[in-house]
Backbone as numpy.savetxt, mean C-alpha at the origin, in Angstrom:
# Nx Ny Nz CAx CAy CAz Cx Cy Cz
-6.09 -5.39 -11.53 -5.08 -5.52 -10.51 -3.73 -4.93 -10.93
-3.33 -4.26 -12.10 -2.13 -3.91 -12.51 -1.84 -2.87 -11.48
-2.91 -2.01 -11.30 -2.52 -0.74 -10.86 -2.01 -1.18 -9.19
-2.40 -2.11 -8.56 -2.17 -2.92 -6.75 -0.38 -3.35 -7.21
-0.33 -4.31 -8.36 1.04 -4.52 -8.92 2.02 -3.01 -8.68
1.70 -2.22 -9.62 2.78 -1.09 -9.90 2.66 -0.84 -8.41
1.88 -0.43 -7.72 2.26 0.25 -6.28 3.22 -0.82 -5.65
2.90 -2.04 -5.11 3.38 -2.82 -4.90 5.78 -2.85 -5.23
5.43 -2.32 -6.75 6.79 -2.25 -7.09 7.20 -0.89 -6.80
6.54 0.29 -6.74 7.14 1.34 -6.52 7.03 1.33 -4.88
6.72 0.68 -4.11 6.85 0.93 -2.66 8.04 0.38 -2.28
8.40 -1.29 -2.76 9.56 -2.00 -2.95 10.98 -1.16 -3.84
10.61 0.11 -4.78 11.92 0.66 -5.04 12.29 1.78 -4.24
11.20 2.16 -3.63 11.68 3.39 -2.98 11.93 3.30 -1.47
11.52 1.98 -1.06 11.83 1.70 0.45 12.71 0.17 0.51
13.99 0.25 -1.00 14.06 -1.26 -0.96 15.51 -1.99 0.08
15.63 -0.28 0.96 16.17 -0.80 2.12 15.81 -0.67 3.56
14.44 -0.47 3.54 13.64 -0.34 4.73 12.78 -1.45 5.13
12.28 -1.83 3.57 11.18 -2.80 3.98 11.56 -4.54 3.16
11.39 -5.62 3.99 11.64 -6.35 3.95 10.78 -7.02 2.81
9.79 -6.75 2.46 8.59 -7.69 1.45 7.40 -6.38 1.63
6.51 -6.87 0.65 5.33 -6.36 0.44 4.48 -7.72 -0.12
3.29 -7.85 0.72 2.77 -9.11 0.57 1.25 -8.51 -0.23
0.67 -8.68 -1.36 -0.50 -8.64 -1.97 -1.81 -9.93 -1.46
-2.13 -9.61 -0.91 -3.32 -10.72 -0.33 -4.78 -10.52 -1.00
-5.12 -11.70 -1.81 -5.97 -11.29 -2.66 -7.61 -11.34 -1.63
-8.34 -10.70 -2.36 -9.34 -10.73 -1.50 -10.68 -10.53 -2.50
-12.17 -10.34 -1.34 -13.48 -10.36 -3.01 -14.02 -8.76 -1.99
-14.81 -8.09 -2.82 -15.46 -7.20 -2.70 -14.75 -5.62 -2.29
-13.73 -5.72 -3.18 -13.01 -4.47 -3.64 -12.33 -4.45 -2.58
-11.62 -4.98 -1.29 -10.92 -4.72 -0.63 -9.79 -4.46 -0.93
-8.90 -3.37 -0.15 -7.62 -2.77 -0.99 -7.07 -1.83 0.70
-6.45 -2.53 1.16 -5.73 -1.78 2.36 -4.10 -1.78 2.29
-3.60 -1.04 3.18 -2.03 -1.14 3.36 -1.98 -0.82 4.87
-1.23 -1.69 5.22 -1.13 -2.05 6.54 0.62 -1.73 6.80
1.38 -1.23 7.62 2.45 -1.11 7.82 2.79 -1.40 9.30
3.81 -2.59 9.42 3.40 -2.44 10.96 2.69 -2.84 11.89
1.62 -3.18 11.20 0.28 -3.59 12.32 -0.67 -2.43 11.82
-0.44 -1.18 11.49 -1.31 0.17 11.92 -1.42 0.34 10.25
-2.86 0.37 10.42 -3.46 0.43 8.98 -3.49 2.01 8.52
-2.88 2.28 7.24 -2.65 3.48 7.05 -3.65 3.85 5.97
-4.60 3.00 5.60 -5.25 3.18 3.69 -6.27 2.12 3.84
-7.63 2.33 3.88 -8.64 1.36 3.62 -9.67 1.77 2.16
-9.69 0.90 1.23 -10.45 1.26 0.33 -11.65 1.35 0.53
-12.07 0.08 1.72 -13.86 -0.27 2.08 -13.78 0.89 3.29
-12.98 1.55 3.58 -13.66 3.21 4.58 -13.55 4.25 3.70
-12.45 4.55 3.04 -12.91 5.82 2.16 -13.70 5.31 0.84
-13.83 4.36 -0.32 -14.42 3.69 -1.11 -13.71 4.51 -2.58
-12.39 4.89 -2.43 -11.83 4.94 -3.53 -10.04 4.76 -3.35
-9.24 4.55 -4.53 -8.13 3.90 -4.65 -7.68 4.84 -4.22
-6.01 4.83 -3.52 -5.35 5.57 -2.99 -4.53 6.63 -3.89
-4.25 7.78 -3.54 -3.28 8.46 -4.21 -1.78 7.63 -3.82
-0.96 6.85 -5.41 0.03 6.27 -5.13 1.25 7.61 -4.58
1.24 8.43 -4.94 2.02 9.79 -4.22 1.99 9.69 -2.91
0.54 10.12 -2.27 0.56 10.55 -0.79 0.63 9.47 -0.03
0.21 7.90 -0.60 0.84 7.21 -0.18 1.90 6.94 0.43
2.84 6.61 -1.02 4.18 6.12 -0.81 4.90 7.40 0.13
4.52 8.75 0.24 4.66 9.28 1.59 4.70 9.06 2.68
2.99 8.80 2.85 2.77 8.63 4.04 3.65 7.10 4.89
4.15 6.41 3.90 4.73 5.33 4.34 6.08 5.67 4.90
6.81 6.64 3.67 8.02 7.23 4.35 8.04 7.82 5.55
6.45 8.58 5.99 6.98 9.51 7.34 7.11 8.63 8.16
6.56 7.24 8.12 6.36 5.80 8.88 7.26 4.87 9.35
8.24 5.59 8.40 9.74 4.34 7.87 10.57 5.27 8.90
């Protein structure tokens, strides 16, 4: 789980006046999403691998 942590903190420094919290909700069978909004932007159980933290924390900015 370190690597859910670090994203977690680099989404909170780079949006730490956009976004109010980032909530980690633990879960069983590799689930790993990011939800912004309501509108799910990243599912681990549809593509079945971890996200690029880069194109991520992008794709959140074009969002913000």
């Amino acid at each position: 789980m370190p690597r859910a942590v670090s994203l977690a903190e680099k989404v909170l420094n780079q949006f730490k006046m956009q976004v109010g919290e980032v909530a980690l909700v633990p879960s069983s069978g590799g689930a790993f999403e990011v939800i912004l909004d309501g509108e799910k932007l990243y599912s681990k159980l549809e593509t079945g691998t971890f996200p690029s933290e880069r194109a991520l924390i992008a794709q959140m900015g074009a969002k913000l």
